[in-house]
C-alpha positions in Angstrom: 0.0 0.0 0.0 1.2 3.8 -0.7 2.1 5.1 2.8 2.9 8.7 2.4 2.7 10.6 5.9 -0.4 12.9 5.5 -2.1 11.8 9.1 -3.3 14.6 10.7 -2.4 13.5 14.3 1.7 12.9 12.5 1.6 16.6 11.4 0.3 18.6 14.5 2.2 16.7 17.4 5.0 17.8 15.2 4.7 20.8 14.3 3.5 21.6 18.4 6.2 19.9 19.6 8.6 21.8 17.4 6.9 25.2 17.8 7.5 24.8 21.7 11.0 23.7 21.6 11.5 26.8 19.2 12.7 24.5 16.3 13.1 26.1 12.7 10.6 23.0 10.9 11.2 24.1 7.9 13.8 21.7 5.8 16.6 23.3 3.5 15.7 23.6 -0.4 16.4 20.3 -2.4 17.8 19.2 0.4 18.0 15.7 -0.6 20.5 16.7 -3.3 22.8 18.4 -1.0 26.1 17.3 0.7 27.1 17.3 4.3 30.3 18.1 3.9 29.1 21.2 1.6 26.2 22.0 3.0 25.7 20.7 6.9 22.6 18.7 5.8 22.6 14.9 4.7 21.7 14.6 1.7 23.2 12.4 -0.5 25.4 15.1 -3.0 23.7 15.2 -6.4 24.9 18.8 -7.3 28.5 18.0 -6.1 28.7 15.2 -7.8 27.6 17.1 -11.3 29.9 19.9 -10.6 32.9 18.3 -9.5 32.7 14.2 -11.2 30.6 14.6 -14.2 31.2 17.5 -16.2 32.3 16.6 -19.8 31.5 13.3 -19.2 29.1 11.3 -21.6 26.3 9.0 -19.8 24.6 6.5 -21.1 20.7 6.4 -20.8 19.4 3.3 -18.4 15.5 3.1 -18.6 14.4 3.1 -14.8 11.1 1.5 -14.0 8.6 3.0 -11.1 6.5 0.3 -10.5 3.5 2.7 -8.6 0.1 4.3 -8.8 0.4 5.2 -12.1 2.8 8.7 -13.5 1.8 11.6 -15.0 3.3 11.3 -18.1 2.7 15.1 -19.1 4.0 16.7 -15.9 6.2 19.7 -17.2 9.4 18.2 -15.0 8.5 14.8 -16.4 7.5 15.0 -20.1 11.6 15.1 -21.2 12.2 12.2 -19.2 9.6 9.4 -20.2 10.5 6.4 -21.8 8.5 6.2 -25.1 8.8 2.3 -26.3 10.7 2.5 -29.7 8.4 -0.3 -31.5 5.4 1.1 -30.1 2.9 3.2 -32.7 0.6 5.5 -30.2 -3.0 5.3 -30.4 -3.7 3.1 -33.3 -5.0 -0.2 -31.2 -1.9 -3.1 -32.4 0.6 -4.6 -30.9 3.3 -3.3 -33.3 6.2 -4.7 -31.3 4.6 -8.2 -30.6 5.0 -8.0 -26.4 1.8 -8.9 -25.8 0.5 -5.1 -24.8 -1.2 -2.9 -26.8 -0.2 1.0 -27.4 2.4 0.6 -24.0 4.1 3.1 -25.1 4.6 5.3 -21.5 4.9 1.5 -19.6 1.6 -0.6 -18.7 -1.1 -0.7 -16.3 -2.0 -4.0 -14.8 -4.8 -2.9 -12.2 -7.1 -1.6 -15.5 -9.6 -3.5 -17.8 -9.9 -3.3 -21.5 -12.3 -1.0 -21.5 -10.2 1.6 -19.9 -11.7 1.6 -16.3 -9.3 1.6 -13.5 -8.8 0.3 -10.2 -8.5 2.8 -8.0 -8.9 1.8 -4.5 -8.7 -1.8 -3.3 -8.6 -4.0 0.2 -5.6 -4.6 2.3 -4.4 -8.3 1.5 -5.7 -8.8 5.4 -9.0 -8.1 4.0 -8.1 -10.5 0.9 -7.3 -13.2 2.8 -9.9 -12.9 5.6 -12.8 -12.8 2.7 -13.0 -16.5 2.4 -12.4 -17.6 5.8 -15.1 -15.2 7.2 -17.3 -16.5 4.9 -16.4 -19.8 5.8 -16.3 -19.5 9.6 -18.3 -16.9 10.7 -20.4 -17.5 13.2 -19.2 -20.9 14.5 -18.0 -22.1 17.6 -14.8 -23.5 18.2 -17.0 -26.8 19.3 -18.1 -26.9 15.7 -14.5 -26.9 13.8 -13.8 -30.3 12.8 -9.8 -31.7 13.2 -9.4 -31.2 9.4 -10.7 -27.4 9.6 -8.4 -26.8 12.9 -5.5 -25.4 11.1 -7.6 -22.9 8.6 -10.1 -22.0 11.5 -6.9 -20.8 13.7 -5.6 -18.9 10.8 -9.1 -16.9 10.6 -8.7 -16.1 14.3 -5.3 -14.9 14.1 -6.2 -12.8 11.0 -10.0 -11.9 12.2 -8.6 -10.5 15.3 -5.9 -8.3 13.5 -8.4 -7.1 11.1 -11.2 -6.1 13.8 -8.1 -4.0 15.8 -7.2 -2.0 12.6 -10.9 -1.3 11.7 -11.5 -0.5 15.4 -8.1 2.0 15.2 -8.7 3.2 11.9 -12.8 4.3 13.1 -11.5 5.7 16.4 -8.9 8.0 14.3 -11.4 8.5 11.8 -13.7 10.3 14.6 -11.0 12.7 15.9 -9.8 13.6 12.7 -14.0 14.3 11.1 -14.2 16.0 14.4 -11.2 18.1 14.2 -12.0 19.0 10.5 -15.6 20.1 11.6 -14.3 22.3 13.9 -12.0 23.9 11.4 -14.4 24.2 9.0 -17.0 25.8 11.3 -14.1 28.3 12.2 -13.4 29.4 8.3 -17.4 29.7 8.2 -16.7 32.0 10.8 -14.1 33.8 9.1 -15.3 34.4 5.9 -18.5 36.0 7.5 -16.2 38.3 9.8 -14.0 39.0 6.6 -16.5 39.0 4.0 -14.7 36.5 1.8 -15.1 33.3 -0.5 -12.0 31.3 0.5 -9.9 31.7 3.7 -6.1 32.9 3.6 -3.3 32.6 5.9 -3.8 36.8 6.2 -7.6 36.3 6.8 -7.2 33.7 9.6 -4.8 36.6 11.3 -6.5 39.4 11.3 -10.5 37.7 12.5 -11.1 37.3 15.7 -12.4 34.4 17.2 -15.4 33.5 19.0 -15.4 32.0 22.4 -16.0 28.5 20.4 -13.4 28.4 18.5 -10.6 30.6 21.0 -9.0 27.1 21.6 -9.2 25.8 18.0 -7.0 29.4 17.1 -4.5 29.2 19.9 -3.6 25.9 18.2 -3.2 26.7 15.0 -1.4 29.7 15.9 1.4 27.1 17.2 1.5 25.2 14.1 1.0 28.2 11.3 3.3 30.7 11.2 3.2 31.7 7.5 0.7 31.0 4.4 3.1 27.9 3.9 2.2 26.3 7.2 -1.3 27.5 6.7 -1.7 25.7 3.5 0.0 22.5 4.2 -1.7 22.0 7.4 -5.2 22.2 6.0 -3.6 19.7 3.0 -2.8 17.6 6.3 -5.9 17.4 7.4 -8.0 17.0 4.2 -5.3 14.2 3.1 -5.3 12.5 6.5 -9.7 12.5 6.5 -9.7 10.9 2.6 -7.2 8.6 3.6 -9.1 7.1 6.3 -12.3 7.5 4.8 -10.7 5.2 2.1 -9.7 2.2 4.6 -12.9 2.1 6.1 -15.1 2.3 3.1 -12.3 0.1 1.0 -9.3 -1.4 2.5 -11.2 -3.1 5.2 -14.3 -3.8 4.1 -15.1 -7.2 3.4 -17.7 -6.7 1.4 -15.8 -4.9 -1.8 -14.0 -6.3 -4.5 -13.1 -4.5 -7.3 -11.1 -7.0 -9.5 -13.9 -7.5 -11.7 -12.8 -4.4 -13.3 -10.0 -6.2 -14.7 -11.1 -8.7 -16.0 -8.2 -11.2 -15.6 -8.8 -14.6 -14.1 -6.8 -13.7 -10.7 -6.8 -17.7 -10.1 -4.3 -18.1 -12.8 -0.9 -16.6 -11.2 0.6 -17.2 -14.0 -1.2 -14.9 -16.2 0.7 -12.2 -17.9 -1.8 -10.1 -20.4 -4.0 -8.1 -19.0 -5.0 -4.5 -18.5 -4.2 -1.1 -20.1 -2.0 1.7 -21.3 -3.4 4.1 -19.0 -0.3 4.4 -17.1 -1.5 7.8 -14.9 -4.4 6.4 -13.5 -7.1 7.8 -11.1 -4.8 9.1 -8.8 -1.0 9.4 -9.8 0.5 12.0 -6.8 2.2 9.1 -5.4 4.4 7.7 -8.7 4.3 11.1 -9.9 6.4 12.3 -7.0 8.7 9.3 -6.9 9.6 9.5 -10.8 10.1 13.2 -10.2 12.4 12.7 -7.0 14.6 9.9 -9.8 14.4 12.2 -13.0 13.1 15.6 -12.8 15.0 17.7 -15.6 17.7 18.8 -14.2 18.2 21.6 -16.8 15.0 23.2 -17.7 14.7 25.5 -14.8 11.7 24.5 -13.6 10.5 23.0 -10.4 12.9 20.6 -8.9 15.7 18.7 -10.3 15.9 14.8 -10.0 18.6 13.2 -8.8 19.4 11.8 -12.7 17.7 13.4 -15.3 20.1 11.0 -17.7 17.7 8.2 -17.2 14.1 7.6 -18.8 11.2 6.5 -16.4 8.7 3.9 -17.6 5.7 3.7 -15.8 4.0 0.5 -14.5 0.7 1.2 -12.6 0.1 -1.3 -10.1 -0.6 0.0 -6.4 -4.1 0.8 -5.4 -4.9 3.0 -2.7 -5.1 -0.4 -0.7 -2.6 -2.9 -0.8 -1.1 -4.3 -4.4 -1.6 -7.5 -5.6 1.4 -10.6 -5.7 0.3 -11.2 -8.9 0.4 -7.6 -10.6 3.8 -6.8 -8.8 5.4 -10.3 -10.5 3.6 -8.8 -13.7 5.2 -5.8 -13.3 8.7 -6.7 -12.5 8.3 -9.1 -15.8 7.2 -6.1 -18.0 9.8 -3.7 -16.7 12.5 -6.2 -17.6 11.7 -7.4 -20.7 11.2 -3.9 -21.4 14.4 -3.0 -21.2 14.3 -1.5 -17.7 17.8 -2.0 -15.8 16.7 -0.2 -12.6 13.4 -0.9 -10.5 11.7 1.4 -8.1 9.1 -0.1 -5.7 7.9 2.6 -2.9 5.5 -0.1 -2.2 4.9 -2.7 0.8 2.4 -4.5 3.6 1.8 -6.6 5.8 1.1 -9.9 4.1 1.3 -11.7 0.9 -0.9 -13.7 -0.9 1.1 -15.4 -3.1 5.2 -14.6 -2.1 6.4 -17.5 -5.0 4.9 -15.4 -7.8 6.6 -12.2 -6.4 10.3 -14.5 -6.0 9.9 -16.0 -9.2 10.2 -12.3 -10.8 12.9 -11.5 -8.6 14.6 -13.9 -9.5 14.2 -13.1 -13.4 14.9 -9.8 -12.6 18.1 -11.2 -11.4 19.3 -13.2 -14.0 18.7 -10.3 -16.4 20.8 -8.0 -14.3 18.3 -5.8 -13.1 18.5 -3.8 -9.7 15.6 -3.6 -7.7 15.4 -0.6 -4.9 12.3 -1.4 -2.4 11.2 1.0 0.0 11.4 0.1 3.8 8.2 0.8 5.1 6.5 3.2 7.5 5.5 1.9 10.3 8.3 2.4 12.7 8.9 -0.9 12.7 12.1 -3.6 12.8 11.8 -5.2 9.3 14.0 -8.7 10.6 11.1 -9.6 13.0 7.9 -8.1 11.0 7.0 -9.1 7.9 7.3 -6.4 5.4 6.7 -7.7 1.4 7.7 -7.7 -0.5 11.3 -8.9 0.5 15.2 -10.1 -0.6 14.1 -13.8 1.3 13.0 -16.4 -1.2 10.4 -19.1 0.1 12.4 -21.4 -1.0 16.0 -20.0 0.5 18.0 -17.4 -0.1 18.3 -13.8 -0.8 18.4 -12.1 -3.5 22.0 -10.3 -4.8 19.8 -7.8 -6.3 17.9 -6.3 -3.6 18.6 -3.2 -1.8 16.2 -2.0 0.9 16.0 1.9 2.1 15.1 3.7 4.9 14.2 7.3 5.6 16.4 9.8 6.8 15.4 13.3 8.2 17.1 16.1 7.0 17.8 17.2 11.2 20.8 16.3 12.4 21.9 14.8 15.6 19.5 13.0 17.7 16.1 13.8 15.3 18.5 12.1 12.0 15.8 9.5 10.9 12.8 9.8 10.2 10.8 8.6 12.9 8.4 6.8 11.2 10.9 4.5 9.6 11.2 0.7 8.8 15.0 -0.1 10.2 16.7 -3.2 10.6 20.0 -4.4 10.9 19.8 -7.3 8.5 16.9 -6.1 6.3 17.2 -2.5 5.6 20.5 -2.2 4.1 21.0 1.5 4.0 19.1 5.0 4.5 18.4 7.9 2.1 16.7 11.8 2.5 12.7 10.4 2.8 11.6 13.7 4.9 9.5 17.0 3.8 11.4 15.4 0.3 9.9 18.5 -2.4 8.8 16.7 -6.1 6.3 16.9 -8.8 2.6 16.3 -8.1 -0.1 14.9 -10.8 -2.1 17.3 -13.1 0.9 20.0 -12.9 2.8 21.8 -9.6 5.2 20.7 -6.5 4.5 19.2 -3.2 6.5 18.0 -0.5 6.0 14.6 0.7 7.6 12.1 3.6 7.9 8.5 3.5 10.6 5.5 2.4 8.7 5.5 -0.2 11.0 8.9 -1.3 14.1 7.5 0.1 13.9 4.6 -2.2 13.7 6.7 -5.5 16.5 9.1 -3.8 18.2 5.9 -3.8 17.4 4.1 -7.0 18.2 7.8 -8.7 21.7 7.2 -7.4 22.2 3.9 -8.4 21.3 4.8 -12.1 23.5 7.3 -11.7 26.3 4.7 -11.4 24.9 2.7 -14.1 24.6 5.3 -16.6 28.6 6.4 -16.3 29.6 2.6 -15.8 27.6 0.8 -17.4 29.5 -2.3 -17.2 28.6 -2.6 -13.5 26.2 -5.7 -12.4 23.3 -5.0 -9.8 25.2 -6.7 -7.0 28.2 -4.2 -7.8 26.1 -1.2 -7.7 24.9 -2.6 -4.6 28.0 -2.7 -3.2 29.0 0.4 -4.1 26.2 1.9 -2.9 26.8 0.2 0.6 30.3 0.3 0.9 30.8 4.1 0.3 27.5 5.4 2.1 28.3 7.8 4.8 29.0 6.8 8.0 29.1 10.3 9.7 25.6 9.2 11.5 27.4 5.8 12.0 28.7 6.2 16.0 25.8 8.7 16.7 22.9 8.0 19.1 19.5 8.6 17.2 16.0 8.6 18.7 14.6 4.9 17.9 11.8 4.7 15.3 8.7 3.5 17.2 9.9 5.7 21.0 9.9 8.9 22.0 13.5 9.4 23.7 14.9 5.8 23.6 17.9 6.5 21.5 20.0 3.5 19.5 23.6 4.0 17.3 22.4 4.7 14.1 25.1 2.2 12.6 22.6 -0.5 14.6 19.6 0.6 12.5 20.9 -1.0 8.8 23.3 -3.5 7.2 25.8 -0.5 6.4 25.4 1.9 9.1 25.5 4.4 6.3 24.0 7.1 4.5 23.6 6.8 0.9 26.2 9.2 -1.0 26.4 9.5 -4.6 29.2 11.3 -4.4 31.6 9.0 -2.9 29.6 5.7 -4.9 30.8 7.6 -8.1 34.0 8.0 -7.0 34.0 4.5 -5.8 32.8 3.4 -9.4 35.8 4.6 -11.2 38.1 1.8 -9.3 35.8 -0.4 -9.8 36.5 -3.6 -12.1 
């Protein structure tokens, strides 16, 4: 499932928290391209490394893949940078290259029918995988369960009782936030009657006074807004965080909807590879639109943002919902994006549990052979990733890891204590290094800039460095870059105590938190590359 922070709750214990402690919140321009030894913050040095490593020097183009929620295609940061398939005519209904996909010529779509209609929200796989059970034990007794049905009925338990807990969390969070929004917008009906306007500004919040109702609402706000900025992204906050959970109770855990029917594929048969569209943007591409741009914005066009490799081309593969993906779209995807041409995947994707993980490994593993990188993004959930499951993952079912694998997780741009982001996956076997994944600034769908926090922006930091590699050395497998990428990552945070994701004060070395104790850092991976065999 997409997990970019937009939760209300997130946003104003921060912001408060900050605002008393007299903390500047607001993080450094492109601060994910920056360098620490340049410029005090840690990003992982995209401009040095242009200014000082690459100039004069030819790249090669490497098509990177964002498997995601669909990309707008026509952003004005993106449009220079999308892959267009060579043996693809646009528009005229054939196959011309023979892949089995009609008019891909952006990248494919696996979560829409023939007819054009997309998926756009979907269950959890929790929900998925209750759906049968509940229909199948509901309502029984544990006196009733015969000894063949003990093992399946134990499994419903286990995943009935998880599911009721998140329904029961997400409705209690639900109620706060529709309450909290009420309020506020009772108190902009209030403004715009005291200021005799249409729409309410940062200025007309500060110069109305409030009623006795809503005195507490302002002194809040006052904490939190300082500026138009704050003003604007706050109310974002809070609209984002009310559709978001309005979405998991009316679609991610509800039982009763399905919408695979608008794809028409038989989703018994894993194996199946042809199916859906070419409409790679979607219903609702803010998500892969600000991952592509975080990989490739044009870096030369003066406009917006600049990507940390604007040398690449981005092919777009929609498969994430706003619910959890499906085993068998990802394995799809992964397929397509290879035999595609694609040497570097994105996947700002994960959950909880997987339907079918042997679908999923069996594209890794062709992904592998065919010397493809995959970059996967950690997860936000404050969690240790080497006791919680998090797919999908470097373990194959059937043993082993994958060489091609690297997992991210989400650095702040604060230094010292406050370094990672604190809602961030971590582990010290699983996540094998971090990358800039806070208040990260990149394109949004249907035109414009937002910033955005999650791994899922560390991992196309990341996977924007390591075609950066591949583009000037070309020769170098996957498990090189990988390497590379590892090996020369900065280990400035290494020694440092760093709040704990998941606590509140309980601090941990930040070396403890991955397999490299490291920062990624083009910079030094490029330089790295040259002595590289």
């Amino acid at each position: 499932m997409k997990k970019v922070l937009t939760l209300f709750a997130v946003a104003l214990s921060v912001a408060l928290s900050a605002q008393m402690n007299g903390v500047n919140q607001k993080a450094p321009e492109n601060w994910f391209n920056l360098s620490y030894s340049t410029d005090h913050v840690h990003g992982i040095g995209t401009d040095r490394t242009y200014a000082d490593l690459i100039q004069g020097k030819k790249p090669d183009t490497v098509i990177v893949a964002v498997i995601d929620g669909g990309v707008d295609y026509t952003h004005e940061d993106l449009k220079d940078v999308m892959w267009h398939n060579p043996g693809e005519i646009p528009d005229n209904g054939i196959d011309d290259d023979h892949n089995g996909y009609v008019d891909d010529v952006y990248g494919w779509n696996f979560i829409g029918g023939k007819d054009g209609k997309d998926v756009q929200y979907d269950n959890l796989e929790l929900t998925r995988l209750l759906r049968p059970l509940d229909k199948k034990f509901n309502g029984r007794d544990a006196a009733s369960i015969q000894p063949a049905e003990k093992d399946e009925y134990n499994r419903y338990l286990k995943l009935k009782a998880d599911f009721d807990k998140r329904r029961a969390d997400s409705q209690k969070t639900f109620d706060q936030i529709s309450n909290f929004k009420r309020k506020m917008d009772g108190m902009k009906h209030e403004i715009k009657d005291q200021r005799k306007v249409d729409s309410v500004t940062y200025a007309d919040y500060k110069a109305y006074t409030p009623s006795d109702q809503y005195k507490r609402l302002a002194m809040v706000l006052n904490l939190v807004c300082k500026n138009e900025d704050d003003w604007n992204n706050f109310n974002t906050e809070i609209n984002e965080g009310y559709d978001e959970l309005d979405a998991m109770l009316k679609y991610n855990l509800n039982l009763d909807y399905d919408p695979r029917s608008i794809v028409g594929d038989n989703y018994d048969d894993q194996t199946e590879k042809y199916y859906g569209n070419n409409d790679v943007k979607g219903p609702d591409a803010l998500h892969g639109t600000h991952v592509a741009g975080i990989i490739a914005a044009n870096r030369g066009n003066n406009l917006g943002i600049k990507g940390v490799n604007s040398a690449v081309k981005i092919m777009a593969v929609r498969v994430v919902p706003n619910g959890d993906e499906r085993d068998k779209d990802v394995a799809n995807g992964i397929r397509y994006a290879v035999d595609n041409g694609a040497k570097i995947i994105n996947m700002s994707f994960g959950k909880g549990y997987s339907f079918n993980k042997k679908v999923v490994d069996d594209a890794v593993k062709y992904a592998e052979s065919k010397g493809v990188l995959l970059v996967h993004a950690a997860g936000n959930d404050s969690k240790n990733n080497d006791n919680t499951d998090n797919f999908p993952n470097d373990h194959y079912l059937d043993g082993g890891t994958a060489s091609n694998w690297i997992e991210v997780g989400a650095l702040s741009w604060k230094d010292g204590k406050e370094a990672v982001a604190p809602f961030s996956n971590f582990g010290a076997a699983q996540v094998n290094v971090f990358a800039p994944g806070v208040d990260i600034k990149s394109c949004k769908s249907n035109g414009g800039y937002i910033d955005e926090s999650g791994t899922s922006m560390a991992s196309p930091v990341t996977a924007g460095a390591c075609a950066l590699i591949k583009c000037y050395f070309p020769s170098l497998t996957p498990q090189q870059i990988k390497t590379i990428i590892e090996q020369s990552s900065d280990k400035s945070l290494a020694k440092k105590r760093v709040i704990k994701p998941g606590y509140k004060k309980k601090k941990v070395k930040f070396k403890k938190l991955s397999t490299s104790g490291g920062v990624v850092d083009v910079y030094a991976a490029f330089r790295m590359a040259e002595t590289m065999k």
